[in-house]
N, C-alpha and C positions, 0 to 999 in steps of 0.2 A: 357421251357424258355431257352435265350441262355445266361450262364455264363459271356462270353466276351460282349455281351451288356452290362446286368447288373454292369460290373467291368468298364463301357466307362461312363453311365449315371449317375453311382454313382463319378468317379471321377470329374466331370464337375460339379454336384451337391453338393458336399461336401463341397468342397471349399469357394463357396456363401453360402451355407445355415451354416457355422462356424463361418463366417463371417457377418453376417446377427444378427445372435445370439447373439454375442459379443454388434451389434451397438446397439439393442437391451437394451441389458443388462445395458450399457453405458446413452442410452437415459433416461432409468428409474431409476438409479442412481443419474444422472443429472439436476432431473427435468422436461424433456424433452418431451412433450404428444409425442405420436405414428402417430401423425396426417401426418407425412412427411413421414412413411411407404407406404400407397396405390400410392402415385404421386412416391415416385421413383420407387417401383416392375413395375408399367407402364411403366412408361419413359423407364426403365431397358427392359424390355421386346417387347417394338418399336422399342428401338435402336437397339437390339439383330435381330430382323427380317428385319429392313432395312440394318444393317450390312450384315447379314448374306444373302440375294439378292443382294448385289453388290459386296461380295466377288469372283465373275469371273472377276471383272475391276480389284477391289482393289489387286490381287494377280501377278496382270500383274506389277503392281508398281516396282521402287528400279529395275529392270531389273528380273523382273519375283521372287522377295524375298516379296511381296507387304502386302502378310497375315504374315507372318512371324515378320516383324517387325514392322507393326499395330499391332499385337499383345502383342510382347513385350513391345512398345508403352503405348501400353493402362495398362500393369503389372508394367512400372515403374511409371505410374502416379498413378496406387492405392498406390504404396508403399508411393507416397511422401506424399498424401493424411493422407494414417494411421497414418506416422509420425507426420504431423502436428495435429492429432487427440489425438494422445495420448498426447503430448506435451502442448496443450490445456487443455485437461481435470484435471491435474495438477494446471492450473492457478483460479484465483479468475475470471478471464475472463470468464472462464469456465459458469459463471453464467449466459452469454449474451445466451439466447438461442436458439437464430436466429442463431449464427455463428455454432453450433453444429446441430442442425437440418438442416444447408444448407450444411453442410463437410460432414453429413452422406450420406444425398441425393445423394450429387454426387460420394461418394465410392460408394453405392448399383449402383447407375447407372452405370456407369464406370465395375460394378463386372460383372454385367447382359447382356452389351453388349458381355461382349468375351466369358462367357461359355454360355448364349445361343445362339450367331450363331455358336458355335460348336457346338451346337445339333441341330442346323435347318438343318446344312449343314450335317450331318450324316443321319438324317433321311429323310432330302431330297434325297438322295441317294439312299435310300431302298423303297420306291414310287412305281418304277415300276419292284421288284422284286414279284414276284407273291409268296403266302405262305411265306414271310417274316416278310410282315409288322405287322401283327397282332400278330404273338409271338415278334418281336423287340418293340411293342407299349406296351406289358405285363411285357415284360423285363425291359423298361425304366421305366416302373410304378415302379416294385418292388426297381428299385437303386435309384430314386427319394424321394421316401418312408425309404428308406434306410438314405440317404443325410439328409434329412429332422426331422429324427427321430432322429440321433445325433444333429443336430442345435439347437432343441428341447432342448436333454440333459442339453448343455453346453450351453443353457440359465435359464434354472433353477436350476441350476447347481452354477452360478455365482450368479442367486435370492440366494439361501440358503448361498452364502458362507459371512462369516464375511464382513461386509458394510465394517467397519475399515479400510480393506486392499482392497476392494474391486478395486480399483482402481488399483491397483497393480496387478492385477489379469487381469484387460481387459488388462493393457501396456502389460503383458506378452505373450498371446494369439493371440493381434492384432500386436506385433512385432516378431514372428513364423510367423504367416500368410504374413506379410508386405516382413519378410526375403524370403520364400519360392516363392512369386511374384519375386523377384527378380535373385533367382535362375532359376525360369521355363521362365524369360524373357533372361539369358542368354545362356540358353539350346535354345530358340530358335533362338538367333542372330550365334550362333554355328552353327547350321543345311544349313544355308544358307550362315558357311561362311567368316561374318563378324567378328566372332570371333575365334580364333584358339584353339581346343579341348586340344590336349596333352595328354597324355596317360592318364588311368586311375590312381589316387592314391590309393584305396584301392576298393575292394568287398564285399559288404555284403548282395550279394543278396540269397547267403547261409543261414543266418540269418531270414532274411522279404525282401521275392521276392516283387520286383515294383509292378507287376502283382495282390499281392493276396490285398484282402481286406481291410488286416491290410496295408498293404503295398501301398495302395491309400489311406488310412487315414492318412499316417504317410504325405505324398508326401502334401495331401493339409490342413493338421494342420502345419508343419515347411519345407514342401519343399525337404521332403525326395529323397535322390538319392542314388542308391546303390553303383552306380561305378564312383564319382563325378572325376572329372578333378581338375586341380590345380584351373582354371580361377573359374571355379564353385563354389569351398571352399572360392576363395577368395573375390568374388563378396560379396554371402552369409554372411563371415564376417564382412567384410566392410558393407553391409547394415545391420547387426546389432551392429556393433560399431558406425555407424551413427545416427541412432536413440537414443541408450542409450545414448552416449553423449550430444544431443542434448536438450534431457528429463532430463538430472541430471544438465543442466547451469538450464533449467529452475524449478527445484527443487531448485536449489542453490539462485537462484535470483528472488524466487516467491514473496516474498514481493514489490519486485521493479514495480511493476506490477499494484498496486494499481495505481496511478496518470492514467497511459492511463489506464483502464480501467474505470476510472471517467472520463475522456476527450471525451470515442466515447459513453457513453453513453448519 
């Protein structure tokens, strides 16, 4: 098996399948039957393969930057997404179950397009390498398996942990996740560019290398970066000062809330 597959499939993996976990966790909390699972992994996984085959136009885009900021694109609209999710789940609104079964839907979708045509387009690639594919197609199994077996975890994980607080518990997890979309969307406007790096503020890949396993856990549970940039810290910041505060008006003003949601019901 080849190590650096395993450590490409699991990082594209982790991420949705934490994420996945969480809406999970969230839906059954909620009220919320699992019925709106099968239709988005679908949607999620067509969108990911017609993406992922038109990714030769689409990267011509923006003056040849085209995948680059489709994809960070697609990173800040899960973030706005989780925010308005957690923010929700908070309200007596929250009881409307159609608004949360249609906000989950389109995170899973939204997840599935971008890390799966990052794996179409990787192992499209390996195709017509001869003695490759079938230890990279074992390889991918084992980090998929890997992805999967934590998402696992930390949805029964969230099942066992005190209902009480339970909600507190997805805001925390789905706003790490939301923050670290928002870092990996401005790591990639960087690359191409549009945004300007500036030296590194600190190292810690002394500590937990980007590379190792813990160190792709850490990158798609909050967005881990060993050698962050000022802009990086502060993007990160900002989107989780953005969410909390948004979450704690509608903490402060959850009563208020009552009238419209007797209105659209």
């Amino acid at each position: 098996m080849l190590l650096e597959i395993i450590i490409i499939v699991l990082r594209e993996t982790l991420e949705a399948s934490i994420l996945i976990a969480v809406l999970l966790s969230v839906s059954r909390s909620q009220g919320v039957r699992f019925t709106w699972v099968p239709a988005a992994l679908l949607a999620g996984l067509v969108g990911a393969f017609v993406y992922g085959s038109s990714l030769g136009e689409v990267s011509e885009w923006f003056d040849y930057a085209g995948q680059e900021v489709v994809n960070a694109g697609l990173q800040f609209t899960v973030y706005l997404l989780i925010g308005a999710l957690i923010s929700i789940q908070w309200l007596r609104l929250a009881r409307s179950t159609r608004i949360l079964r249609n906000l989950m839907s389109v995170i899973v979708f939204v997840v599935l397009i971008r890390e799966g045509a990052e794996l179409y387009i990787f192992y499209g690639g390996l195709l017509h390498k001869e003695g490759v594919l079938l230890k990279a197609l074992t390889s991918g199994f084992v980090g998929v398996a890997v992805g999967l077996s934590v998402g696992t975890i930390v949805f029964y994980s969230l099942v066992m942990a005190n209902q009480s607080k339970v909600k507190l518990f997805h805001s925390a997890v789905l706003l790490l996740v939301a923050a670290g979309m928002v870092l990996q969307a401005t790591q990639l406007l960087i690359q191409v560019d549009w945004l300007s790096s500036g030296e590194p503020l600190w190292d810690s890949s002394w500590f937990i290398a980007e590379a190792s396993v813990i160190g792709q856990m850490a990158y798609a549970i909050f967005g881990y970066e060993a050698t962050p940039s000022l802009i990086e810290l502060t993007a990160y910041s900002l989107s989780v000062v953005g969410i909390v505060a948004v979450a704690a008006l509608v903490i402060k003003f959850e009563k208020t809330v009552t009238p419209f949601e007797e209105y659209i019901k």
